[in-house]
N, C-alpha and C positions, 0 to 999 in steps of 0.2 A: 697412972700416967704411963704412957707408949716409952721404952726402951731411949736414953740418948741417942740423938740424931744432930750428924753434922750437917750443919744446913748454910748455905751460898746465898747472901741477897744483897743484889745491887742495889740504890737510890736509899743506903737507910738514913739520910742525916735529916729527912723531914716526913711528913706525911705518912704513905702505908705501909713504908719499909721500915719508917723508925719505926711505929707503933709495931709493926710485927717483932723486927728485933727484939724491942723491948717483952713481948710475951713470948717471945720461944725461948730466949734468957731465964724468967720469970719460972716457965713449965720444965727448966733442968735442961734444955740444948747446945747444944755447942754454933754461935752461932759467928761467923765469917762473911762480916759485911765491908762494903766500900761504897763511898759516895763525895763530892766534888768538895765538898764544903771544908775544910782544914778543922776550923773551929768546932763546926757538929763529929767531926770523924772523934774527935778529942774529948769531944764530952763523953760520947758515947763510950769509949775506952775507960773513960774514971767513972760510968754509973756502972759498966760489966766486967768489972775485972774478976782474972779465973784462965778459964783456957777461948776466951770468945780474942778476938781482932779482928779490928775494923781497919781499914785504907783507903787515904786520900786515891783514889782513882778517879779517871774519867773512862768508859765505858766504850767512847765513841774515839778512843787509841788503842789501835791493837798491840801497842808496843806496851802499853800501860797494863794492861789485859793480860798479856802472856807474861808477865814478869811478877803478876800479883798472883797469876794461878802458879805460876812455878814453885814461890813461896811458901800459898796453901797448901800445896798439895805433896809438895816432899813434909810439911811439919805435921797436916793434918791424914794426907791419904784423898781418897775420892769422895764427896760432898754425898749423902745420903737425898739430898732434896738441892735442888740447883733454883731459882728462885727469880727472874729476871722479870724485874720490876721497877726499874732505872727509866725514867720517859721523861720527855717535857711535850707541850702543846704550844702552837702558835699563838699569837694574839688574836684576839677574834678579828677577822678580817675576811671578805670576800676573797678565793682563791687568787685572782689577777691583781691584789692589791697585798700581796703577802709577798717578799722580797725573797731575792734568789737564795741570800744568807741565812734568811730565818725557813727558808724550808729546805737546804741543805742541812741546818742543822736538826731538825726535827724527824727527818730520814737518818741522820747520821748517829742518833743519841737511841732512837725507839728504832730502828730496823737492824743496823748495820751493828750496834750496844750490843741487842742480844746477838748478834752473832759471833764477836767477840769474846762475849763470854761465854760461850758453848762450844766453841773454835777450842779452848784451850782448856776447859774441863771437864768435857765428853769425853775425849778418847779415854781419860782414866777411867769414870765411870763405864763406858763398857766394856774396859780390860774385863772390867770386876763381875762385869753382867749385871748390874742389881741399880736401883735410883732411878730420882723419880725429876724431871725438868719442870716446871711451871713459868712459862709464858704469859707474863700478864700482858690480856687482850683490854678490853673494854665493852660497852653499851654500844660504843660507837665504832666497834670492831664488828659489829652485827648489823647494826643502818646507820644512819649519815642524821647530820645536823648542819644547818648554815652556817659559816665561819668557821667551822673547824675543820676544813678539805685535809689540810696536810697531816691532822692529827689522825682522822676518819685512817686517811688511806692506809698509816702504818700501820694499826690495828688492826685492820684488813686484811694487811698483809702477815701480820705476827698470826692471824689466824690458819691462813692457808700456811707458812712457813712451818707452825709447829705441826698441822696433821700432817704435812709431807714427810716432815721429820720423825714421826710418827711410826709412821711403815718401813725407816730407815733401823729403827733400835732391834736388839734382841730380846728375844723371849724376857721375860721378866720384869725388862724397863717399862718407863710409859715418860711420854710429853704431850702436855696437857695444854690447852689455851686457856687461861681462866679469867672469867669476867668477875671484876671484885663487884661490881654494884655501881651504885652512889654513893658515895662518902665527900663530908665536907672536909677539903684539903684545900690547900692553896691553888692546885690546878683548877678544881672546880669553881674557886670564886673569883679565877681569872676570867670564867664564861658567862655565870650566874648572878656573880656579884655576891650581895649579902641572901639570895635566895639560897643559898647555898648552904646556911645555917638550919634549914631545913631538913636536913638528910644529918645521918649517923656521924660523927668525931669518928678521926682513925681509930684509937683505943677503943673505942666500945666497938666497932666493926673487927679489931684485931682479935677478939674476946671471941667470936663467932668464926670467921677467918682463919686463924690456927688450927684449929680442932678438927675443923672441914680439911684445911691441906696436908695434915698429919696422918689424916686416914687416907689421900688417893694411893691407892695400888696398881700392878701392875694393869689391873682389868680397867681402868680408868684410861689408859692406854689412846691418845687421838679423840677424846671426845669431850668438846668444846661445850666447859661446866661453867657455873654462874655460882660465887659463895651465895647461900641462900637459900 
C-alpha cells in the first residue's frame, strides 16, 4: 500500500465521494471531507473515526470554503491530493425551459464550488511545491446530451479550467480533469431512470477508481484521463 496520504474531497455524503471516502479510509488515508447534508456529514464521522473530518460545507460559499480550509490546513498542513467532486445536474429539461435559479445554481455548485475550493487550498499546496488537484469532469465534459445543457457546459468548462490551471502549477504538481465513467448514482438516475442500474454501484467503481488516482504523478500533469 502507497505511503499515508492526505486527501480533500468535496460532495462525500452520497454517491462517488462517499464511496471514495469510504475506500481511501479503508486503504490507511487520511481523508478530509465536506458535503451539505448534516445528517450524512455525521454518519460518516461515527463509520471513520481516527484522524479523518468531514464538514457540513457548501462549496458554492466562499465564506464557507475559506473557513473550512483554514481549519484543514493549520491541523492537517497542505492535502496530498485535492479532490473536487462536489456537482449537481439540472433536471432533464430543454435549455429554454430550465429556470434562471436552477442554472445559477448548477454554475454555482460545479464551476464556481471548485474554485472555491482551490482558491483556498492551492496556495498551501504550492508553498510546499508537491500535490496533485483532481477535477472531476465527466462523459459530458467531452460531448453533449439533450437535457442536460447546463450540466454539459460546466464540464466543459472544469475541462478547459483545469488544463489552464495546468500551465499555471510548478514543477512537480499536476491538475487533472478526470472522467469517472458511468456509474449508477443518484445523478445518473435523475437522467436515465432505472437504466441506470445498468452501469457499476459507486463501491465497486470506488475499488478501481482509488488505485487509478493514487497513482497520477506529476507527469499526469493537464491531461484529461478517464478511470478505466
Amino acid at each position: 500500500m502507497s505511503a499515508n496520504k492526505i486527501i480533500v474531497i468535496t460532495g462525500v455524503t452520497r454517491g462517488l465521494g462517499r464511496a471514495m471516502s469510504e475506500e481511501f479510509v479503508r486503504l490507511g488515508h487520511t481523508v478530509l471531507g465536506c458535503g451539505r447534508s448534516e445528517k450524512e456529514i455525521a454518519r460518516l464521522n461515527a463509520f471513520s473515526k481516527g484522524p479523518h473530518a468531514f464538514g457540513r460545507v457548501d462549496v458554492s460559499s466562499d465564506q464557507q470554503v475559506k473557513e473550512w480550509s483554514a481549519q484543514l490546513l493549520k491541523a492537517y498542513g497542505p492535502p496530498d491530493l485535492l479532490l473536487n467532486n462536489a456537482a449537481i445536474i439540472n433536471k432533464n429539461a430543454p435549455l429554454w425551459k430550465v429556470s434562471a435559479q436552477e442554472f445559477s445554481d448548477v454554475i454555482d455548485v460545479n464551476i464556481k464550488g471548485v474554485v472555491n475550493v482551490i482558491r483556498h487550498f492551492l496556495p498551501a499546496m504550492v508553498g510546499r511545491k508537491s500535490g496533485t488537484i483532481v477535477n472531476f469532469s465527466s462523459g459530458w465534459g467531452r460531448s453533449t446530451d439533450a437535457e442536460v445543457a447546463p450540466y454539459c457546459a460546466t464540464k466543459w468548462a472544469i475541462e478547459g479550467l483545469t488544463q489552464a490551471l495546468a500551465q499555471e502549477l510548478p514543477a512537480g504538481m499536476a491538475a487533472i480533469p478526470l472522467n469517472p465513467g458511468i456509474i449508477d448514482t443518484g445523478m445518473l438516475r435523475s437522467c436515465f431512470g432505472t437504466a441506470a442500474g445498468h452501469y457499476p454501484a459507486p463501491r465497486e467503481w470506488a475499488r478501481q477508481a482509488v488505485p487509478f488516482i493514487l497513482k497520477l504523478t506529476a507527469r499526469d500533469n493537464g491531461r484529461a484521463l478517464t478511470v478505466g
